[in-house]
N, CA, C, O and CB atoms as a CASP TS submission, in Angstrom:
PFRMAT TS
TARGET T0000
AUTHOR 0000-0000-0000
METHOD Language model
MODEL 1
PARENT N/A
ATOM      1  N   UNK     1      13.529  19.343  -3.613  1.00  0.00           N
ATOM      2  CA  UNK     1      12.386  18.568  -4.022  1.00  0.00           C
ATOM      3  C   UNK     1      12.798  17.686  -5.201  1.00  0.00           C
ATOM      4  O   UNK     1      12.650  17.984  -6.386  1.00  0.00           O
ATOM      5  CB  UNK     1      11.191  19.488  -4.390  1.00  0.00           C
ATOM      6  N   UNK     2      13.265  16.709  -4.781  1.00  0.00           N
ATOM      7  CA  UNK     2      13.581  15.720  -5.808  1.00  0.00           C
ATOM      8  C   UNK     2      12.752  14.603  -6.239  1.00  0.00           C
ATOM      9  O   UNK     2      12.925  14.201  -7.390  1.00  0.00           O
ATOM     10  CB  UNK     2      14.628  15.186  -5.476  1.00  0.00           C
ATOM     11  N   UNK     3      11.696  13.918  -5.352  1.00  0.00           N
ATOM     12  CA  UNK     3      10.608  13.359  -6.183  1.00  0.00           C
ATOM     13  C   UNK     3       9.610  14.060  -6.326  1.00  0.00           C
ATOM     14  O   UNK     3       8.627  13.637  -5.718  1.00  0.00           O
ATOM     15  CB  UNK     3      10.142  12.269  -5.808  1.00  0.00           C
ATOM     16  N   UNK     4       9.399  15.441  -7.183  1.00  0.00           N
ATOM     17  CA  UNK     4       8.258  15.816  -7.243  1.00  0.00           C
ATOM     18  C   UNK     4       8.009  16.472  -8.797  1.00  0.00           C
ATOM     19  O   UNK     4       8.483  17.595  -8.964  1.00  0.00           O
ATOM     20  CB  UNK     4       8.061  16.699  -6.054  1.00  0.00           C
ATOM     21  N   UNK     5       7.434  15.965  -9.722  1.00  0.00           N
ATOM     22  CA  UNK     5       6.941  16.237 -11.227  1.00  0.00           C
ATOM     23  C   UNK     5       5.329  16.649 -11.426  1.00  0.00           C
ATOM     24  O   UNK     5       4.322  16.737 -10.723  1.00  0.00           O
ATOM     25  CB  UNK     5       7.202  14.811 -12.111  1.00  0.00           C
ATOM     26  N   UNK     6       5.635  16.806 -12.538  1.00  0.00           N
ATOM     27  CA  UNK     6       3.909  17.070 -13.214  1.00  0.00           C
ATOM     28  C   UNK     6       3.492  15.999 -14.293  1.00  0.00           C
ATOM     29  O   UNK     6       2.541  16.051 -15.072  1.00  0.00           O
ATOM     30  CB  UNK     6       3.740  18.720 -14.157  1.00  0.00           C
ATOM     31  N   UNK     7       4.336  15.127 -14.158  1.00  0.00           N
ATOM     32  CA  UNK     7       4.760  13.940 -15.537  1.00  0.00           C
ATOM     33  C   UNK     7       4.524  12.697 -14.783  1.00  0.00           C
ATOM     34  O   UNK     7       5.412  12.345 -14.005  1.00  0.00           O
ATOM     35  CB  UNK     7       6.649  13.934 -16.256  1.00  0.00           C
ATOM     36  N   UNK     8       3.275  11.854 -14.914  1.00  0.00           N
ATOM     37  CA  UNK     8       3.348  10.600 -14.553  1.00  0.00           C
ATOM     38  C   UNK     8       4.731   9.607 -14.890  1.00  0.00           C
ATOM     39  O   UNK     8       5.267   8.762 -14.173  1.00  0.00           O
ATOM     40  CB  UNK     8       2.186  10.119 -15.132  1.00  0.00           C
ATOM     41  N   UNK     9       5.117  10.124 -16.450  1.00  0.00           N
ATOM     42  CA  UNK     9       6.334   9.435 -17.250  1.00  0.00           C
ATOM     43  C   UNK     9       7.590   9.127 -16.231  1.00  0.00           C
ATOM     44  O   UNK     9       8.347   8.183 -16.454  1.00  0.00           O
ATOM     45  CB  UNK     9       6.900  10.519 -18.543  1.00  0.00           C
ATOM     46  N   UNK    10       7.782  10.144 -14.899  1.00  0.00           N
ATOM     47  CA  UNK    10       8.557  10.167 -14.427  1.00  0.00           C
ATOM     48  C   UNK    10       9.025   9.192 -13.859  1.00  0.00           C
ATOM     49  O   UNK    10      10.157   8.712 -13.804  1.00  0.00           O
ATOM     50  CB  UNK    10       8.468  10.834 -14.020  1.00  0.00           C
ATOM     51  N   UNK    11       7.366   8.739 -13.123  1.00  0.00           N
ATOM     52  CA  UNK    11       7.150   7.322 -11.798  1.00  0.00           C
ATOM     53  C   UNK    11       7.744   6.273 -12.098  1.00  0.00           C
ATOM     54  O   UNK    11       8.084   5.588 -11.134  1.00  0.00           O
ATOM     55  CB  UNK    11       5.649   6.663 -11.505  1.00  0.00           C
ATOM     56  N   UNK    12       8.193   5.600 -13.890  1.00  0.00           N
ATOM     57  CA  UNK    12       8.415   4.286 -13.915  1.00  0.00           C
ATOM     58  C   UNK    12      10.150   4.532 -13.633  1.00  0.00           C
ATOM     59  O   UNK    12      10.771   3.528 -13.286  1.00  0.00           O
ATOM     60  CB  UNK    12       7.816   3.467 -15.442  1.00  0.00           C
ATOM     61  N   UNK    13      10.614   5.319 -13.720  1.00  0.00           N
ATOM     62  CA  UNK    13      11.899   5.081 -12.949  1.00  0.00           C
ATOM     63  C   UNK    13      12.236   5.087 -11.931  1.00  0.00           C
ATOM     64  O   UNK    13      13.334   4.596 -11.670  1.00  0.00           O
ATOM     65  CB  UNK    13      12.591   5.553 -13.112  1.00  0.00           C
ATOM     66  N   UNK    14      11.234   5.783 -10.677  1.00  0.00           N
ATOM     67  CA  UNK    14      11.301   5.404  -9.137  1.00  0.00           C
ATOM     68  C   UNK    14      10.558   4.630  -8.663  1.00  0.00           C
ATOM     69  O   UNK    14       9.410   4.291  -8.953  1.00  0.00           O
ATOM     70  CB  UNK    14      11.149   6.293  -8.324  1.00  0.00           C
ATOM     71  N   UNK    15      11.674   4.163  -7.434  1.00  0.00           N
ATOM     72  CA  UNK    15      11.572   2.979  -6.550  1.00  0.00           C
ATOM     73  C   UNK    15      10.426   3.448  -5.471  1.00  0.00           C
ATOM     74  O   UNK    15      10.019   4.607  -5.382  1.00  0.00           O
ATOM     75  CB  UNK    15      13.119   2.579  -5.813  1.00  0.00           C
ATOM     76  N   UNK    16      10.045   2.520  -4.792  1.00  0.00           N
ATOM     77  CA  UNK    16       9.112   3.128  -3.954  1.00  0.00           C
ATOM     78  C   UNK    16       7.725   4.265  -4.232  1.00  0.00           C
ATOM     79  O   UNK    16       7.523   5.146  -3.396  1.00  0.00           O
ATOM     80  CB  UNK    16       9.985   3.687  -3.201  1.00  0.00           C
ATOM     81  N   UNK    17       6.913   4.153  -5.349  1.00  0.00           N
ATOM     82  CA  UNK    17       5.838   4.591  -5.390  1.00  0.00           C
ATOM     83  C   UNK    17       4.907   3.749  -5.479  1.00  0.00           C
ATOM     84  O   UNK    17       4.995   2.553  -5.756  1.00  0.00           O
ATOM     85  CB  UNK    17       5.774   5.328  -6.130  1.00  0.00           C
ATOM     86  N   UNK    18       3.510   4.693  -5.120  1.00  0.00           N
ATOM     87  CA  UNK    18       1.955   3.779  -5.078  1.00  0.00           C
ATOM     88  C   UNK    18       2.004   3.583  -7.137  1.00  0.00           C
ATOM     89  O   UNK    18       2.542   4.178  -8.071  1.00  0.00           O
ATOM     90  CB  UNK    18      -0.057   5.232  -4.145  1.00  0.00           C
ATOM     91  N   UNK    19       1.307   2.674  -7.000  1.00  0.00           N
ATOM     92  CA  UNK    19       0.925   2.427  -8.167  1.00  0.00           C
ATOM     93  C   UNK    19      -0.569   1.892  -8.440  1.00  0.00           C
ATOM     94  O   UNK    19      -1.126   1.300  -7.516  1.00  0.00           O
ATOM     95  CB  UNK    19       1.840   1.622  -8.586  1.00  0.00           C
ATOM     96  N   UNK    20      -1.344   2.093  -9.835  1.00  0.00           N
ATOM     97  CA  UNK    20      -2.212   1.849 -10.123  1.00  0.00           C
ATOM     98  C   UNK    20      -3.153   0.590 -10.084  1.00  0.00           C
ATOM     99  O   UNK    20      -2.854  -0.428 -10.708  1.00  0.00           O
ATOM    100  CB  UNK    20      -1.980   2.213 -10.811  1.00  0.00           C
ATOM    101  N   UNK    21      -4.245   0.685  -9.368  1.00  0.00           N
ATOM    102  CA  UNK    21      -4.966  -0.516  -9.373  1.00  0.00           C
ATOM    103  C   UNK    21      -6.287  -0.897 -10.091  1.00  0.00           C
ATOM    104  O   UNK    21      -6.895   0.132 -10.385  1.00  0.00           O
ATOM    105  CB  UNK    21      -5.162  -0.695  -8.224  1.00  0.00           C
ATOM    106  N   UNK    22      -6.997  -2.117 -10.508  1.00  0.00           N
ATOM    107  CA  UNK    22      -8.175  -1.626 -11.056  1.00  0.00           C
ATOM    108  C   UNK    22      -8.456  -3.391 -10.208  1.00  0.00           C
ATOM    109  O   UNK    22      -7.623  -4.292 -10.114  1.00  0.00           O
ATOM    110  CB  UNK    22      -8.371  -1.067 -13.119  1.00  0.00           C
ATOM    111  N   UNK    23      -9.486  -3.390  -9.850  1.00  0.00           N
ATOM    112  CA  UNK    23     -10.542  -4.808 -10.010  1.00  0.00           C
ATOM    113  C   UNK    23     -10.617  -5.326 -11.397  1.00  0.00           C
ATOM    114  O   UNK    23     -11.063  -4.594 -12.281  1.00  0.00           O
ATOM    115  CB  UNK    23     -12.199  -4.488  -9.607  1.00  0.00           C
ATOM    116  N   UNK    24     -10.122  -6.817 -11.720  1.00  0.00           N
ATOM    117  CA  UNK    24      -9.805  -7.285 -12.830  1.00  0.00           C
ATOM    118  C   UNK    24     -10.592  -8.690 -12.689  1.00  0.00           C
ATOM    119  O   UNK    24      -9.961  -9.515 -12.028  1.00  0.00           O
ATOM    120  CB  UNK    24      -8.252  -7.275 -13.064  1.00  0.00           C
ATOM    121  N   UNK    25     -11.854  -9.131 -13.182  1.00  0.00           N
ATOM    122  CA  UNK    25     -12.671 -10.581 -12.866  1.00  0.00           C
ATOM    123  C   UNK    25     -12.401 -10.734 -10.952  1.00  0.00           C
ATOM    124  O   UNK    25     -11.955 -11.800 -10.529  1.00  0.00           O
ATOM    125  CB  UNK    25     -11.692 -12.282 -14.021  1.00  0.00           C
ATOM    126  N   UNK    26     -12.656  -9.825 -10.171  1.00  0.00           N
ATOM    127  CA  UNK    26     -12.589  -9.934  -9.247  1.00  0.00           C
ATOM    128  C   UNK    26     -11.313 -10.041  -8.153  1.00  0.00           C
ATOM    129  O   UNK    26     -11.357 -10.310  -6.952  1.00  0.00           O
ATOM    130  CB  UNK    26     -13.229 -10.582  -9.390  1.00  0.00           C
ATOM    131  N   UNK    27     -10.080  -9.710  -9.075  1.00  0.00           N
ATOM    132  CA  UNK    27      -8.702  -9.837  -8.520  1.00  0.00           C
ATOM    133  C   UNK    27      -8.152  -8.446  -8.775  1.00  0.00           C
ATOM    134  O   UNK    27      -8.093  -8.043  -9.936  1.00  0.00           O
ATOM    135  CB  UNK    27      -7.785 -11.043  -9.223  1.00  0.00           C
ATOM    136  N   UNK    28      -7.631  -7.473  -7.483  1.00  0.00           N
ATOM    137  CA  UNK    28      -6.927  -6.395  -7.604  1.00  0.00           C
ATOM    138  C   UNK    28      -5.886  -6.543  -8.417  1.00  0.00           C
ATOM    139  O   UNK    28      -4.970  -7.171  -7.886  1.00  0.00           O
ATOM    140  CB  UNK    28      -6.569  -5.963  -6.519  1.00  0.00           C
ATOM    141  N   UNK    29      -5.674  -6.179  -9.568  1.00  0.00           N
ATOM    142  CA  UNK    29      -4.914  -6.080 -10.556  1.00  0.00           C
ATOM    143  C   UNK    29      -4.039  -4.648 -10.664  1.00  0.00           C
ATOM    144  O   UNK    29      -4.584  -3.547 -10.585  1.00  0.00           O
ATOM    145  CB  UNK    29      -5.773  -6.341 -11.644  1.00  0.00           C
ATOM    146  N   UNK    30      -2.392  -4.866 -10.884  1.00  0.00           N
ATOM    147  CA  UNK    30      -1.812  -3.480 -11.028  1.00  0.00           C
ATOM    148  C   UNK    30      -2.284  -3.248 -12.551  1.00  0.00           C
ATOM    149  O   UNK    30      -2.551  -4.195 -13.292  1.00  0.00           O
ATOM    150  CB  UNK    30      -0.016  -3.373 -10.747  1.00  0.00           C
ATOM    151  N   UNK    31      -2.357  -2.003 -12.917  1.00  0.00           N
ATOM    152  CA  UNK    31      -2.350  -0.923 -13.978  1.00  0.00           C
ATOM    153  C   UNK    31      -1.452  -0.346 -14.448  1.00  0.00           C
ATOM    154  O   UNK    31      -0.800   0.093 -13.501  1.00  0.00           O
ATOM    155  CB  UNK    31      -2.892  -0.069 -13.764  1.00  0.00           C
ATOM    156  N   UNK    32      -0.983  -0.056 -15.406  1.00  0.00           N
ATOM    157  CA  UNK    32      -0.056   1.180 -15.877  1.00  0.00           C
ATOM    158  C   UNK    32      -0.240   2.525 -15.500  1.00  0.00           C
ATOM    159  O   UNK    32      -1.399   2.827 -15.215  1.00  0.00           O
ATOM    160  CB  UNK    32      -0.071   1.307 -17.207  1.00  0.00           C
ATOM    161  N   UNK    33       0.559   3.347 -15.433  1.00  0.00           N
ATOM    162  CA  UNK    33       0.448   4.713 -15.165  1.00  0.00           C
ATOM    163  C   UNK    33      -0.390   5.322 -16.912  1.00  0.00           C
ATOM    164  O   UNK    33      -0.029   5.038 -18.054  1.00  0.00           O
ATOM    165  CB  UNK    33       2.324   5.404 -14.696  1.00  0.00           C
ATOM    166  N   UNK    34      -1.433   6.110 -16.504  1.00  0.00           N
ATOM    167  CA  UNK    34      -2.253   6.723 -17.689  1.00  0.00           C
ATOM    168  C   UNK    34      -1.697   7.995 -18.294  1.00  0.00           C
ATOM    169  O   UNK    34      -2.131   8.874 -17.549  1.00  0.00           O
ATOM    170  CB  UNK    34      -3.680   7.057 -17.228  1.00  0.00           C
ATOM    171  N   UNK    35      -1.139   8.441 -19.024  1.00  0.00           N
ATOM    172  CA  UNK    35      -0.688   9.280 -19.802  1.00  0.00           C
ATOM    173  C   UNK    35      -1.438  10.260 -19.110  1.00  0.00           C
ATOM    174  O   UNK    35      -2.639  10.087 -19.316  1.00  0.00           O
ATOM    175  CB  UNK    35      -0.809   9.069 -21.241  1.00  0.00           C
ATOM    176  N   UNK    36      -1.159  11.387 -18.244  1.00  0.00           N
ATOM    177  CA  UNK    36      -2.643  12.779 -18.268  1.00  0.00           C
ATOM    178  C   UNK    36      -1.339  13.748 -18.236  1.00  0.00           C
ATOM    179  O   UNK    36      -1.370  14.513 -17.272  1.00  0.00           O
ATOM    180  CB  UNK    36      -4.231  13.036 -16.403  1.00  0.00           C
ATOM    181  N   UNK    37      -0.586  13.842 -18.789  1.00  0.00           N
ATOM    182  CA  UNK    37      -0.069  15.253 -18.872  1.00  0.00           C
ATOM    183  C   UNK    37      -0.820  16.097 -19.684  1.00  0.00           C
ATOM    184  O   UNK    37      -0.428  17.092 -19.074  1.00  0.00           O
ATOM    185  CB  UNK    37       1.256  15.317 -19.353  1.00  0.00           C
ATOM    186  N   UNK    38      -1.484  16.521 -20.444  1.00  0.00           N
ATOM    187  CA  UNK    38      -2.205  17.320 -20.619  1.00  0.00           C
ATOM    188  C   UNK    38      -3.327  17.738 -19.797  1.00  0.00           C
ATOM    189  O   UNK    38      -4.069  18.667 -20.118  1.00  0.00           O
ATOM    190  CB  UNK    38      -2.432  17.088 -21.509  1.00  0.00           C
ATOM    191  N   UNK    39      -3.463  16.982 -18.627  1.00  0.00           N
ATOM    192  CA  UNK    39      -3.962  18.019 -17.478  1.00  0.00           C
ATOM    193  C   UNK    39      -3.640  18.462 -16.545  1.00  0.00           C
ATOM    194  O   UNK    39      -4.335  18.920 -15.637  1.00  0.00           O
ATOM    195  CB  UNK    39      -4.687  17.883 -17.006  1.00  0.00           C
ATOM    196  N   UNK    40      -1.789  18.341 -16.695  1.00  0.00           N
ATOM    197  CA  UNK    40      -1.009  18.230 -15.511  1.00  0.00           C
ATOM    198  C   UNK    40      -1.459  19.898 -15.272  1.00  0.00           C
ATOM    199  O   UNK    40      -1.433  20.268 -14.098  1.00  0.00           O
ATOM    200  CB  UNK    40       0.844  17.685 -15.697  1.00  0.00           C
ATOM    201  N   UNK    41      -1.730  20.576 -15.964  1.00  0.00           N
ATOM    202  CA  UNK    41      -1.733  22.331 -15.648  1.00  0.00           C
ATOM    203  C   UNK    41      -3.120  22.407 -14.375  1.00  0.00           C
ATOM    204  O   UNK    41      -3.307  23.303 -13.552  1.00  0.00           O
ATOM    205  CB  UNK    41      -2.272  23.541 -17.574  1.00  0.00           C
ATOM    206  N   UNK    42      -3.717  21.480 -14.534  1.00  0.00           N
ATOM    207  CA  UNK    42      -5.325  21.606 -13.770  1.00  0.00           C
ATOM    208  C   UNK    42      -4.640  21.120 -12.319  1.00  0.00           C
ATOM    209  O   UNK    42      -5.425  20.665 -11.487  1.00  0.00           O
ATOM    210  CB  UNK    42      -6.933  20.276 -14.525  1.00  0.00           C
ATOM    211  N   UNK    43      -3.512  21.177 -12.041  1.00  0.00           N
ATOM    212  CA  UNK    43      -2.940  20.379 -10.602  1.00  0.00           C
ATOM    213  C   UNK    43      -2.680  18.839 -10.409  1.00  0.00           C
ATOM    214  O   UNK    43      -2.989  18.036  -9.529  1.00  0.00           O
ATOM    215  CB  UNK    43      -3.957  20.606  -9.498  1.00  0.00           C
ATOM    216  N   UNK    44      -2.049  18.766 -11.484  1.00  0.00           N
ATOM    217  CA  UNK    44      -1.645  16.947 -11.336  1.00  0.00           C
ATOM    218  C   UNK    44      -0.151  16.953 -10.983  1.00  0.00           C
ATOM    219  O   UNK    44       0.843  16.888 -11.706  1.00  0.00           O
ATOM    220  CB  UNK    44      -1.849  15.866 -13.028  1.00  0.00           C
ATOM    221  N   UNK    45      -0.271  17.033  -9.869  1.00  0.00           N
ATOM    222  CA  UNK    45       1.641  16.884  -9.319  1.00  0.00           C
ATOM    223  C   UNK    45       1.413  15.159  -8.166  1.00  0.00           C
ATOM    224  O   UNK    45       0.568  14.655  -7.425  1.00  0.00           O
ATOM    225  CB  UNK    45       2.399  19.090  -7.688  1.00  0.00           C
ATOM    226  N   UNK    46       2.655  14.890  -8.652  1.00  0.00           N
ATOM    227  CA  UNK    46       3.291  13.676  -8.038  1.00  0.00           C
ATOM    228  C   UNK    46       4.422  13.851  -6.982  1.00  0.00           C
ATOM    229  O   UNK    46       5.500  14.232  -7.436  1.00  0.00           O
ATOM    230  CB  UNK    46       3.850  12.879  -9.124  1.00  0.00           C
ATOM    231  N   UNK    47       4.375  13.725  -6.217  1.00  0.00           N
ATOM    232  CA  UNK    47       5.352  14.047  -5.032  1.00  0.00           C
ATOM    233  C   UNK    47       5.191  13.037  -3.784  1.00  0.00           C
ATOM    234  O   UNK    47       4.365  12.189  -3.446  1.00  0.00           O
ATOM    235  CB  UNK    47       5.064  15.597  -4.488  1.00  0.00           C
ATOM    236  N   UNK    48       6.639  13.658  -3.170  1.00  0.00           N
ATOM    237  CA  UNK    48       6.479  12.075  -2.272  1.00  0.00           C
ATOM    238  C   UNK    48       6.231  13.488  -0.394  1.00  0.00           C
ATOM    239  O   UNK    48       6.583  14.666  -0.320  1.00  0.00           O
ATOM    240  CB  UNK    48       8.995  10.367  -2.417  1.00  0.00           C
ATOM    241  N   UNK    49       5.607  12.704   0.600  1.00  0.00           N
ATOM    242  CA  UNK    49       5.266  13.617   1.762  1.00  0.00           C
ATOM    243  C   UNK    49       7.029  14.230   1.676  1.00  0.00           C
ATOM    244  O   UNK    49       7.075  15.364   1.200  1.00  0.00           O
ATOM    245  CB  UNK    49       4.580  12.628   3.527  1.00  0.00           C
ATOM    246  N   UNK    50       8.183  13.740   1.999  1.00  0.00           N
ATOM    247  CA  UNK    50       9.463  14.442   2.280  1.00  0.00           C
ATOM    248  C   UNK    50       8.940  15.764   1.325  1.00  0.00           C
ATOM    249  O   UNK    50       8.468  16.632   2.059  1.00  0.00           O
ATOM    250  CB  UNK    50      11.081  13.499   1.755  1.00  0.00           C
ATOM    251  N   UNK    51       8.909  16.068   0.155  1.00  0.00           N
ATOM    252  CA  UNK    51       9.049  17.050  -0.720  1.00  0.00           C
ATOM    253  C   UNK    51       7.928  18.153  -0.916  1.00  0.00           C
ATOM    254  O   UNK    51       8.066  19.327  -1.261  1.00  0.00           O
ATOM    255  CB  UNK    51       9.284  16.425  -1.842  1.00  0.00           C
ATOM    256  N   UNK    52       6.599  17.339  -0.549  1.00  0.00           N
ATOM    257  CA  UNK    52       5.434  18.126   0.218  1.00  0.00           C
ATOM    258  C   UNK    52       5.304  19.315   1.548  1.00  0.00           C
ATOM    259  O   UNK    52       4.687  20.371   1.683  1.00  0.00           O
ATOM    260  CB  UNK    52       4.765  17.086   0.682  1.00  0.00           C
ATOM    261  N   UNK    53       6.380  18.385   2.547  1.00  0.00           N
ATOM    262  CA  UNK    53       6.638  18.984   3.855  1.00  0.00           C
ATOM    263  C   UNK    53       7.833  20.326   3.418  1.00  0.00           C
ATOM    264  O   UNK    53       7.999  21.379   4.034  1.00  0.00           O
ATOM    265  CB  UNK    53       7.315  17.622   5.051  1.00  0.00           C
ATOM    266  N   UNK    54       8.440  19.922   2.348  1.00  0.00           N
ATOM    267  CA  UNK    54       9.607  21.376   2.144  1.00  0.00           C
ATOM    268  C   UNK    54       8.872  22.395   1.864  1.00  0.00           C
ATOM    269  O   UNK    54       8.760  23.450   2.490  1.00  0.00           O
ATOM    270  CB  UNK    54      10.783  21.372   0.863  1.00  0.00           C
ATOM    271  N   UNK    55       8.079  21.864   0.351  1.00  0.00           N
ATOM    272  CA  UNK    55       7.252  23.000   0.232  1.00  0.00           C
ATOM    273  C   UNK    55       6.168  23.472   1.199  1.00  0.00           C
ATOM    274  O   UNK    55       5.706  24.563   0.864  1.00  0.00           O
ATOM    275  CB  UNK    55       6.695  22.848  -0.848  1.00  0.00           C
ATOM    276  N   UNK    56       5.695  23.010   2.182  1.00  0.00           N
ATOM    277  CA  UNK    56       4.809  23.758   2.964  1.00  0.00           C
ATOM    278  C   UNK    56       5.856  24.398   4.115  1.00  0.00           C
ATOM    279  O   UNK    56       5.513  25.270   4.913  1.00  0.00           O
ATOM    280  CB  UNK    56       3.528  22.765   3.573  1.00  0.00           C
ATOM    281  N   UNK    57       6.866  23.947   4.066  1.00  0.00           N
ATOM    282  CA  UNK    57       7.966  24.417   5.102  1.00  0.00           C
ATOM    283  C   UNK    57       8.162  26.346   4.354  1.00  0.00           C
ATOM    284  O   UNK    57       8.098  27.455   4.884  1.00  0.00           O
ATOM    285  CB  UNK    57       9.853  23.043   4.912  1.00  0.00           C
ATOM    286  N   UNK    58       8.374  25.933   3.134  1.00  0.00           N
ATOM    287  CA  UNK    58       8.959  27.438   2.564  1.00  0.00           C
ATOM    288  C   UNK    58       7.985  27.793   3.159  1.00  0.00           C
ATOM    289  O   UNK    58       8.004  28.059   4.361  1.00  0.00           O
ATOM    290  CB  UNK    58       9.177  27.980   0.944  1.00  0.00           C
ATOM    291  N   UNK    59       6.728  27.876   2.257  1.00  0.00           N
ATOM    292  CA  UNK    59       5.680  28.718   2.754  1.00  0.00           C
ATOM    293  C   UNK    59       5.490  29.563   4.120  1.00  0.00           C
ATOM    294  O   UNK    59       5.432  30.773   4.340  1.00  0.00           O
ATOM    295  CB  UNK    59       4.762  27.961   2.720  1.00  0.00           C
ATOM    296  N   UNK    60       5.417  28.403   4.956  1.00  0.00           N
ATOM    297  CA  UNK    60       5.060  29.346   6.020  1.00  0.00           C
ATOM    298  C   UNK    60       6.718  30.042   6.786  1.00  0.00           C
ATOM    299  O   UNK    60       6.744  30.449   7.947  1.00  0.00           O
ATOM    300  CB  UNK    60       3.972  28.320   7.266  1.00  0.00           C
ATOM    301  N   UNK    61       7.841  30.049   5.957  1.00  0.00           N
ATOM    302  CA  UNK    61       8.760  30.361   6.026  1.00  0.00           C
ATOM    303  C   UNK    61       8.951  32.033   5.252  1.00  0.00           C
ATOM    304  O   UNK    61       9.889  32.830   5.268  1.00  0.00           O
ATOM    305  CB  UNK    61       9.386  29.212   5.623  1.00  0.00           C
ATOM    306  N   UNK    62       7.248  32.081   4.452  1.00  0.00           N
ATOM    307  CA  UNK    62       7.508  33.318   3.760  1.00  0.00           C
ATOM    308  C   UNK    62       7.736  33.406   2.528  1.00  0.00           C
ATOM    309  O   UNK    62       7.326  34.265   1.748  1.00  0.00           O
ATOM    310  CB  UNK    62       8.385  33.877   4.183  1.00  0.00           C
ATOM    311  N   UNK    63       8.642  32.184   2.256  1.00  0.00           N
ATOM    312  CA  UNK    63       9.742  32.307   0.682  1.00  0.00           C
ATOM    313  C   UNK    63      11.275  32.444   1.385  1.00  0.00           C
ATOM    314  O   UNK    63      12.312  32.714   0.780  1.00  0.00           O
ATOM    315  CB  UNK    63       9.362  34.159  -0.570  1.00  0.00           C
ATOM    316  N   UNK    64      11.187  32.290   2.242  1.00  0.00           N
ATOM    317  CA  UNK    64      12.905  31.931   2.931  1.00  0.00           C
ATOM    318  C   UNK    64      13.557  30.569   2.941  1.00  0.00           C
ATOM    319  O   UNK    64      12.929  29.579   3.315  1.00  0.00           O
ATOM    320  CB  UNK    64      12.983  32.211   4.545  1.00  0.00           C
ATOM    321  N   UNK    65      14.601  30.519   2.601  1.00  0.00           N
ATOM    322  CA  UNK    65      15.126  29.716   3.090  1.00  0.00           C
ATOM    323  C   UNK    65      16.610  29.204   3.013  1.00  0.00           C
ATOM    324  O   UNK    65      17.277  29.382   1.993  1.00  0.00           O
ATOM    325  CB  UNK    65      14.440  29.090   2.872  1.00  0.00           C
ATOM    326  N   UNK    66      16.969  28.741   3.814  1.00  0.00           N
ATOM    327  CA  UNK    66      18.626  29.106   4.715  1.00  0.00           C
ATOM    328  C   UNK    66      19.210  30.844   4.638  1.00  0.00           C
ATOM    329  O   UNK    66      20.171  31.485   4.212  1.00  0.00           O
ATOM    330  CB  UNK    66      20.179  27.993   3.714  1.00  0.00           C
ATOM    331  N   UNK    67      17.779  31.071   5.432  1.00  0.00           N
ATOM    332  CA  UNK    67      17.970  32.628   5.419  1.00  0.00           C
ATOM    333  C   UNK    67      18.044  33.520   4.461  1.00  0.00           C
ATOM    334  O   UNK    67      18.432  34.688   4.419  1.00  0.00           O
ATOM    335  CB  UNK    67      18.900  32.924   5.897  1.00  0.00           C
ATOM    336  N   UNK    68      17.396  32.425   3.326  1.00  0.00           N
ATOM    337  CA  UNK    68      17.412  33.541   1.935  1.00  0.00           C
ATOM    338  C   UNK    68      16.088  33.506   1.343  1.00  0.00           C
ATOM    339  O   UNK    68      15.464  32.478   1.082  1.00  0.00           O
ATOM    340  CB  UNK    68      18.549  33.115   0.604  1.00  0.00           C
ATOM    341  N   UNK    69      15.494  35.334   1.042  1.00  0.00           N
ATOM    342  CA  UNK    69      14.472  35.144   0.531  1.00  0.00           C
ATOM    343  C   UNK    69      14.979  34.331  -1.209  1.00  0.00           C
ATOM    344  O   UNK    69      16.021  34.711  -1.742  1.00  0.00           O
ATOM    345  CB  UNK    69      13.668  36.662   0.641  1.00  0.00           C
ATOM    346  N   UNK    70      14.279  33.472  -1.746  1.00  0.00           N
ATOM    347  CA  UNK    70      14.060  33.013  -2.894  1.00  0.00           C
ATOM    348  C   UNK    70      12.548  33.234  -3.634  1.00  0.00           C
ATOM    349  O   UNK    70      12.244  32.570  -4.625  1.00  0.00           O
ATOM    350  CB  UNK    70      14.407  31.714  -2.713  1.00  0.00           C
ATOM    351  N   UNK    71      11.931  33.916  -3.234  1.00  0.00           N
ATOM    352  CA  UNK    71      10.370  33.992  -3.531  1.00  0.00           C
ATOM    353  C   UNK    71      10.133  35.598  -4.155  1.00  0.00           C
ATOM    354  O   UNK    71       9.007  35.972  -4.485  1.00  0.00           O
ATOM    355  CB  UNK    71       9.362  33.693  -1.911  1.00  0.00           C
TER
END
C-alpha cells in the first residue's frame, strides 16, 4: 500500500490525484488541500482503489498473505 496516508500533506507530492474544488463567482475553481489531520483519527484516509482492493483482499484473506498469517 503505497498511496495510502492519513496526511492530506502527503497528496501535493503525487501525481495523479482528485483534487479540491469550490464554485468561485460562478467558475469551478481548484482549492488547496485543507489541513484536517487532527481528524485524521475519526477515519480520514487517502488512498488510491489499487491499495483499497489489497486491503480488502487481506481481509477476506483472514490476515494472510503470500501464505503468511501477518494479522
Amino acid at each position: 500500500m503505497t498511496r495510502t496516508s492519513t496526511s492530506a500533506r502527503n497528496l501535493y507530492s503525487l501525481d495523479n490525484v482528485a483534487r479540491p474544488h469550490l464554485t468561485v463567482n460562478g467558475k469551478v475553481t481548484p482549492v488547496p488541500f485543507r489541513n484536517i489531520d487532527n481528524i485524521g483519527p475519526a477515519g480520514s484516509v487517502n488512498s488510491s482503489v489499487k491499495d483499497m482492493s489489497q486491503w480488502l483482499r487481506f481481509h477476506i484473506a483472514k490476515g494472510m498473505l503470500d501464505g503468511k498469517r501477518i494479522a
